[in-house]
SERODREN-385828 format. One line per 10 residues: number of its first residue (from 1); for each residue x, z, y of N, C-alpha, C. Coordinates in steps of 0.05 Angstrom, whole numbers, plus 5000, padded with zeros to 4 digits. Each point is the difference from the previous one (the first is absolute). Last residue first. Layout:
! SERODREN-385828
NUM = X Z Y X Z Y X Z Y | ...
END
This chain:
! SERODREN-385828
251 = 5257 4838 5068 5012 4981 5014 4993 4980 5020 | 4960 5068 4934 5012 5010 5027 5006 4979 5017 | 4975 4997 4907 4979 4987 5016 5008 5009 5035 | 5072 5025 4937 4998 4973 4999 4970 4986 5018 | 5009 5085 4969 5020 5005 5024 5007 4964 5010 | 4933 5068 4935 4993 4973 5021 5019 4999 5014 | 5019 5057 4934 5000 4966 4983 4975 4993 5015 | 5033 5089 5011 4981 4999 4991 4991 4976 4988 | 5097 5024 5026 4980 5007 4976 4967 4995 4996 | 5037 4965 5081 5005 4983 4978 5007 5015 4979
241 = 4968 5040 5075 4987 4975 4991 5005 4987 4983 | 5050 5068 5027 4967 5015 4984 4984 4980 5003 | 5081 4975 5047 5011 5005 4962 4973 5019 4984 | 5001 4977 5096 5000 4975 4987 5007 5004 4962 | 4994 5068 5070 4972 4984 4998 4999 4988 4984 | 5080 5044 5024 4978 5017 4980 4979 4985 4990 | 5063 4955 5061 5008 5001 4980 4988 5005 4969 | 4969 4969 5100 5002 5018 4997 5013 5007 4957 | 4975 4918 5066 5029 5010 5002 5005 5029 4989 | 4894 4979 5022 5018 4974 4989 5028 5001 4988
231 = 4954 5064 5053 5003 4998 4965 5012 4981 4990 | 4980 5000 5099 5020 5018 4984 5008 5005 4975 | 4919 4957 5031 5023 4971 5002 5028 5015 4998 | 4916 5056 4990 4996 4985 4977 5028 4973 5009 | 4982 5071 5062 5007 5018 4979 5010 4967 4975 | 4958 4980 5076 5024 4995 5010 5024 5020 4975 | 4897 4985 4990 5013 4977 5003 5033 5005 5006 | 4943 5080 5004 5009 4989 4965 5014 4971 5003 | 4955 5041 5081 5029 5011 4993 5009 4986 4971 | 4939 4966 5033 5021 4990 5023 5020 5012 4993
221 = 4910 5027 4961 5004 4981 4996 5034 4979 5007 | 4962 5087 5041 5008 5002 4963 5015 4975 4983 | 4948 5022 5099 5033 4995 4993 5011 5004 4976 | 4891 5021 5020 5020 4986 5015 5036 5012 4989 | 4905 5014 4950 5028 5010 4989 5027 4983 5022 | 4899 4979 4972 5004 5028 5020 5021 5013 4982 | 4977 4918 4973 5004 4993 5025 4997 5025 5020 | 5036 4985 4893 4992 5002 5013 4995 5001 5036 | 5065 4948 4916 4996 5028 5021 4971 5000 5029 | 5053 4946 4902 4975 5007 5014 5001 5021 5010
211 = 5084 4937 4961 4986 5030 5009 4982 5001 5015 | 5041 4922 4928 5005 5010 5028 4988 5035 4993 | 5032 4903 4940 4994 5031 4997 5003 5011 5030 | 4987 4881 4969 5019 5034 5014 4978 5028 5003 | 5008 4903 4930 4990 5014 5027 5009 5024 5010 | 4962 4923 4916 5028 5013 5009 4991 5000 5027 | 4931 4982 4915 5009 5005 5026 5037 5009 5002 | 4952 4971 4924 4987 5001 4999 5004 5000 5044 | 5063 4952 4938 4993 5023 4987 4976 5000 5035 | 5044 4944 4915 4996 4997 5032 4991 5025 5010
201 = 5022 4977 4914 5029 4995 5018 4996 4997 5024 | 4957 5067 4925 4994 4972 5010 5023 4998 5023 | 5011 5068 4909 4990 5004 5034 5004 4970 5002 | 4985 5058 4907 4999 4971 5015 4997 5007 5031 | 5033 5071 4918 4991 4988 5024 5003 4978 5011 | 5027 5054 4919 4974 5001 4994 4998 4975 5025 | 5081 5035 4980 4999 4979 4991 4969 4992 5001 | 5025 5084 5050 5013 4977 5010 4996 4972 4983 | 4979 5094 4985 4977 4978 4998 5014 4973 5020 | 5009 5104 4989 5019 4991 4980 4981 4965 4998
191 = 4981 5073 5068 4984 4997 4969 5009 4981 4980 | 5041 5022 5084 4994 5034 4996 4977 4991 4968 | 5037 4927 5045 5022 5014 4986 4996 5028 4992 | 4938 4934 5043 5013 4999 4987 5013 5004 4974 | 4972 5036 5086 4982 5014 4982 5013 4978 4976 | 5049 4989 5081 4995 5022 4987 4987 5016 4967 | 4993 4906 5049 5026 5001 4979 5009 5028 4998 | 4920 4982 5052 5003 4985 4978 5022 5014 4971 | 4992 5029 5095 4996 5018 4979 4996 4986 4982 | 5029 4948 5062 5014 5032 4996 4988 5014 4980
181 = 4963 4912 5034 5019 4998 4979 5017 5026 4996 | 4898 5009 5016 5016 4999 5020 5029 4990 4981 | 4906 4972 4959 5012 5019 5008 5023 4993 5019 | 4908 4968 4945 5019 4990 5023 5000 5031 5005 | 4965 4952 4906 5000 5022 5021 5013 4992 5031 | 4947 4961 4891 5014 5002 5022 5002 5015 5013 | 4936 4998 4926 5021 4980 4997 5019 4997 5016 | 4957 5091 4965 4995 4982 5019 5021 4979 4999 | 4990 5060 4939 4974 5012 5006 4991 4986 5031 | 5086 5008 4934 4979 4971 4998 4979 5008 5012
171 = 5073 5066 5000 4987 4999 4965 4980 4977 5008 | 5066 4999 5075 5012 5005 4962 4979 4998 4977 | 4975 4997 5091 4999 4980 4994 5016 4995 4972 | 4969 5081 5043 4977 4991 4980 5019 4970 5000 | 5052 5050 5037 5003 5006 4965 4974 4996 5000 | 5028 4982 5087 5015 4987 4986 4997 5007 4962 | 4945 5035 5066 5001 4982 4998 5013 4982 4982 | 5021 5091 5026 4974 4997 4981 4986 4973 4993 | 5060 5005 5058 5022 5008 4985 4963 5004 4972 | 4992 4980 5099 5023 4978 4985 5003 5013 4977
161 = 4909 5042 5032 5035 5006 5007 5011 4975 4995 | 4912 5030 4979 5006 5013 5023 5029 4990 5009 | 4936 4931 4961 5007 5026 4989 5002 5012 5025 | 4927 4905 4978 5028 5024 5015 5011 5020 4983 | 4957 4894 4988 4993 5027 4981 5039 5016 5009 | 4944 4903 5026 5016 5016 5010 4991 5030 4988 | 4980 4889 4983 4991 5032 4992 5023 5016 4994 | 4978 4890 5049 5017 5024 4989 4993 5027 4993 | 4942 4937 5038 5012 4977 4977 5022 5016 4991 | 4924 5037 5067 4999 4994 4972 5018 4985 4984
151 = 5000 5020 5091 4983 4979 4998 4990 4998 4956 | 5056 5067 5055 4971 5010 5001 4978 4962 5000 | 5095 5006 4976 4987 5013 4980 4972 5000 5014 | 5063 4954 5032 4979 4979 4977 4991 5024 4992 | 5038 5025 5078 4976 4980 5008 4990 4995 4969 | 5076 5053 5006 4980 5011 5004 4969 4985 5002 | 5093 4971 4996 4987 5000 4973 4976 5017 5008 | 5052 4980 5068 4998 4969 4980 4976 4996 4980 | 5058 5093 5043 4992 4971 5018 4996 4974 4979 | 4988 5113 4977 5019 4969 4999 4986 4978 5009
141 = 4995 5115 5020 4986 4984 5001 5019 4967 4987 | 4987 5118 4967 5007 4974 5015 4993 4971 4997 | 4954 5086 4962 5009 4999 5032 5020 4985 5021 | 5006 5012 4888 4980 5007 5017 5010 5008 5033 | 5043 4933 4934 5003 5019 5004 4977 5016 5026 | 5000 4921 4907 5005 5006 5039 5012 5027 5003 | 4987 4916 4911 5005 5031 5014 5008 5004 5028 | 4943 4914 4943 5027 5010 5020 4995 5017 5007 | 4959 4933 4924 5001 5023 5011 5013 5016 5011 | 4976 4897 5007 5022 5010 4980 4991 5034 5007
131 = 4958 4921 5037 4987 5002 4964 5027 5023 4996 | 5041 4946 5086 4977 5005 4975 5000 5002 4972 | 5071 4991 5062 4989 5033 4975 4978 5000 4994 | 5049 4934 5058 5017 5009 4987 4988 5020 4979 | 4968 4978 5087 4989 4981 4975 5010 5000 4971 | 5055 5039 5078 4982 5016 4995 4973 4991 4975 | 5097 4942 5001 4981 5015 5022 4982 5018 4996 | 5076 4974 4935 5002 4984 5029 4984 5009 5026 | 5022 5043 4889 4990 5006 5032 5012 4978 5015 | 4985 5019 4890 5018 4980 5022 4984 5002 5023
121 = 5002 5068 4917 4981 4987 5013 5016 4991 5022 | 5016 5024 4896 5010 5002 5018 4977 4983 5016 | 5005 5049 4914 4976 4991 5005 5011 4996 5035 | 5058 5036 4948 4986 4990 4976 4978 4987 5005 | 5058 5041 5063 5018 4984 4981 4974 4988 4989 | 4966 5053 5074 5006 5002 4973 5008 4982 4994 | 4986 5019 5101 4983 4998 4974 5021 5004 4978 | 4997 4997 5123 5002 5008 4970 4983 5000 4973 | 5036 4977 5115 4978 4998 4984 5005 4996 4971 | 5042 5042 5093 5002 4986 4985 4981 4996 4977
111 = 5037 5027 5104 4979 5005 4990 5000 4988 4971 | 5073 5033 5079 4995 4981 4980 4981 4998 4982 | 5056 5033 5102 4987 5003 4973 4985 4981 4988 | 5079 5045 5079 4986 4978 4988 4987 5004 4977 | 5027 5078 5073 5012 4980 4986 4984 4979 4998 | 4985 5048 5070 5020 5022 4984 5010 4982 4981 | 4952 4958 5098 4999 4996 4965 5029 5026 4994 | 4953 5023 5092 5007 4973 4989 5007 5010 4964 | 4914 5040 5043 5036 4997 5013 5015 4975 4985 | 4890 5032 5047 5017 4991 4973 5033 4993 5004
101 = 4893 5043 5037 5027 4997 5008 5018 4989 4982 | 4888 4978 5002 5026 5023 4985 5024 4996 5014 | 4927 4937 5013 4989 5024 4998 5019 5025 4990 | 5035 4909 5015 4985 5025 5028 4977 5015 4996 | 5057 4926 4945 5006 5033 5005 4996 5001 5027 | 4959 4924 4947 5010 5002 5023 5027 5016 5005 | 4959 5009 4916 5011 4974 5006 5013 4992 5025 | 4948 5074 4947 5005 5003 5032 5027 4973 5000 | 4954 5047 4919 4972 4983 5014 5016 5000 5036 | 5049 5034 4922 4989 5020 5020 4981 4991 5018
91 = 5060 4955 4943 4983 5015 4983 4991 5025 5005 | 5053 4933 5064 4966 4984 4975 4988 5012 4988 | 5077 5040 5037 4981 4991 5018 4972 4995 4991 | 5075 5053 4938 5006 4972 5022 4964 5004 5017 | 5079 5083 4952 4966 4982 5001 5005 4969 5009 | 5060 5090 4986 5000 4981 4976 4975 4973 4995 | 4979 5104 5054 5025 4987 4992 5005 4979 4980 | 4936 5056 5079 4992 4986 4973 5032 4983 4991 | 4976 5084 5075 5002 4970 4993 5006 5000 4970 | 4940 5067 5084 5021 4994 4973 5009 4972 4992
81 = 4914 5064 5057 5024 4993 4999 5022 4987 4975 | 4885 4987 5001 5024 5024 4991 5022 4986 5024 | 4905 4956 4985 5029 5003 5029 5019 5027 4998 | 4919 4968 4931 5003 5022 5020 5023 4997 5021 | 4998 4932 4942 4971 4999 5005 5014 5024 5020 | 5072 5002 4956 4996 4983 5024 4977 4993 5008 | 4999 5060 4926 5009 5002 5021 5007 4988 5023 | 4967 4964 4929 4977 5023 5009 5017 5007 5030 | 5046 4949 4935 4979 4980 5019 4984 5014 5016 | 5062 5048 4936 5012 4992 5035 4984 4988 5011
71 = 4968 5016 4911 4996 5025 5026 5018 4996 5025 | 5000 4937 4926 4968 5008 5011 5006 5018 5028 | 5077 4983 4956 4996 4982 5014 4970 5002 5012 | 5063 5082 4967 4985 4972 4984 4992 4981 5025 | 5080 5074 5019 4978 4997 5001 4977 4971 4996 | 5098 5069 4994 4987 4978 4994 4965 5002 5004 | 5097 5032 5068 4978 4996 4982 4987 4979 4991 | 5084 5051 5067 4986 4967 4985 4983 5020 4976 | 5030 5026 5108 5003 5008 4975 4989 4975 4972 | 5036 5026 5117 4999 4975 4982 4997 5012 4966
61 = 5007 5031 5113 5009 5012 4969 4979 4988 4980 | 5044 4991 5114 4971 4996 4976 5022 5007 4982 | 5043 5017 5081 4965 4986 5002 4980 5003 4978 | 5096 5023 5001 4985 5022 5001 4978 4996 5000 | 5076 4935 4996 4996 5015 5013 4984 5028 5004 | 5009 4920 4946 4975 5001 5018 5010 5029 5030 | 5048 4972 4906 5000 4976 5023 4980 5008 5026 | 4994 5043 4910 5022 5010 5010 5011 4987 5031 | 4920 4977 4956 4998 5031 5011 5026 5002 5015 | 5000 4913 4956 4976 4999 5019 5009 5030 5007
51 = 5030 4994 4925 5020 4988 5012 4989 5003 5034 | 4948 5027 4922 5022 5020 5012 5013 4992 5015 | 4945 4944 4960 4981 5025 5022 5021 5010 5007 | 5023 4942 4943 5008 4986 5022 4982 5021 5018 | 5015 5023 4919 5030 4998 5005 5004 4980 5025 | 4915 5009 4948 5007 5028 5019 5025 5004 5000 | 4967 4917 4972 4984 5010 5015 5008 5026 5008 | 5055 4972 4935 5000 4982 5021 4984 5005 5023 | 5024 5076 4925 4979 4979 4994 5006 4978 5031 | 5005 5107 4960 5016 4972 4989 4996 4974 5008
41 = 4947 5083 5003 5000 4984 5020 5043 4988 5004 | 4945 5055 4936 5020 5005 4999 5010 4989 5028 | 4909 4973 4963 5009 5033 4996 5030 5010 5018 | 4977 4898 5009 4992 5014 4980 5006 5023 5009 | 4964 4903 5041 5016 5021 5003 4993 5028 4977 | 5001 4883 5000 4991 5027 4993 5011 5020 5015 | 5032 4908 4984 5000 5001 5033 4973 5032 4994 | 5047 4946 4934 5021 5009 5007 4989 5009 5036 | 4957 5037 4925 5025 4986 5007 4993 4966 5007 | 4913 5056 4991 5022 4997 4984 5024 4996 5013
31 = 4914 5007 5032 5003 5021 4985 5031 4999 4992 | 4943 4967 5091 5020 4994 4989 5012 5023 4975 | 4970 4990 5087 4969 5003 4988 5013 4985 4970 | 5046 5059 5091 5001 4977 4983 4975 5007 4978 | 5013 5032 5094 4990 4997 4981 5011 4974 4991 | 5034 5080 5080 5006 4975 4989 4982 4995 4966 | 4984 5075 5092 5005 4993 4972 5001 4977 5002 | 5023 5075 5070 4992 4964 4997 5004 4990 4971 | 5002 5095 5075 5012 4987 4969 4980 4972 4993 | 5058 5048 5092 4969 4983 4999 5003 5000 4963
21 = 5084 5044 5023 4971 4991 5022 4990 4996 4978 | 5088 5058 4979 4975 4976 4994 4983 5013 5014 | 5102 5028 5008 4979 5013 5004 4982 4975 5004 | 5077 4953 4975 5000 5022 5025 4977 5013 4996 | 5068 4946 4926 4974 5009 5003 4991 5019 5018 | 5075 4977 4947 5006 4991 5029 4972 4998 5013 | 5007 5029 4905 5015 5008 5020 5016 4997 5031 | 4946 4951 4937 4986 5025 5010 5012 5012 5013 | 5044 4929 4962 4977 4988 5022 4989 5025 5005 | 5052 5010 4936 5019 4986 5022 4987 5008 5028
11 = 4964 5010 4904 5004 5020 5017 5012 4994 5024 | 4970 4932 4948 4982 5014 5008 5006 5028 5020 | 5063 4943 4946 4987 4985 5033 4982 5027 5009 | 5025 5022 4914 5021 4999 5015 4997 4996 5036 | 4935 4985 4925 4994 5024 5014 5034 5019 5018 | 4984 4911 4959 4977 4998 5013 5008 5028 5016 | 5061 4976 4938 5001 4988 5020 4975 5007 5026 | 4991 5034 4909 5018 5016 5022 5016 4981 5019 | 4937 4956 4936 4990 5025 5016 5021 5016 5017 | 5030 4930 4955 4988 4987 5015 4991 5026 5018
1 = 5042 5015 4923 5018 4991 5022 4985 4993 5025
END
């Protein structure tokens, strides 16, 4: 039901689609649901590229891809064109935002810190994990916890993904994790492990999901802002948010 919703919108939007400019990839660094883009480009991230193309007038042509987090760092090292979707500031070393163009918040998000029923770990603060072995996710950065690891008091043991993550913390291969609450309660249910999971009642960050747009890409940024307070009211938007179950961090 969900998919031919996707590819219902999808055609809508193409079809109002004027002969594509400029093509402007959109990166999500993002494997899984609910913010992944897949095969089928099913998917929120490319149900908002299309939206962007179809809106643009002809200007730009907006395509979504995944791309790991190492290699977007590369690429923004190199001053690629392109924006980075589903990001915040902090975890782009740009606190300020003036090293990056940045739009306003797409939704809200929820960082949360995880363990095992059987061996539950009570998160108040980043101090929170010493001595504890905490799964990362390669190439990103956590505010707090980064400091005890390279001070030695946390042993940060990466994967590639949230989702490879989340199953060394199944077979015990790390005492903790911090994941996005979306794909939390995705992966979940995709491993039958809802009774398995201790989530702490504090959770690790909350914060807004924006769009990193590069700074050789004038009016991109201005356009998506006035694209992103349209959505708002936009019916399609709101109901592929709330199957994906962030329609609530929307608010």
């Amino acid at each position: 039901m969900l998919k031919c919703l996707f590819v219902a919108i999808s055609l809508i939007l193409f079809s109002n689609t004027s002969i594509a400019g400029e093509e402007i990839p959109i990166w999500s660094y993002y494997e899984s649901p609910p913010f992944g883009v897949n095969e089928d480009k099913n998917d929120i991230t490319s149900f908002l590229a299309n939206h962007l193309t179809s809106n643009s007038g002809g200007k730009w042509a907006f395509t979504s891809k995944f791309l790991p987090r190492p290699r977007l760092n590369k690429y923004l090292e190199e001053q690629q064109k392109g924006i980075a979707i589903w990001a915040n500031p902090i975890w782009f070393g740009d606190k300020s935002e003036t090293r990056y163009n940045w739009t306003h918040s797409v939704v809200l998000g929820r960082n949360e810190i995880v363990s095992l029923k059987e061996n539950p770990v009570p998160y108040q603060e980043p101090s929170s994990l010493t001595g504890k072995k905490f799964g990362g996710v390669r190439g990103h950065r956590y505010v707090g916890i980064d400091e005890l690891v390279n001070n030695g008091k946390i042993n940060r043991k990466d994967s590639a993904s949230f989702e490879k993550n989340f199953l060394k913390l199944l077979s015990k291969r790390v005492d903790v994790i911090l994941i996005p609450r979306g794909e939390l309660f995705h992966l979940m249910k995709k491993n039958n492990a809802e009774d398995k999971i201790y989530i702490a009642s504090k959770p690790h960050q909350v914060y807004e999901r924006k769009m990193l747009v590069t700074k050789n890409l004038p009016g991109v940024r201005d356009f998506i802002n006035n694209q992103l307070d349209k959505l708002k009211n936009n019916n399609d938007w709101v109901t592929l948010l709330k199957n994906a179950g962030i329609y609530k961090e929307a608010q």
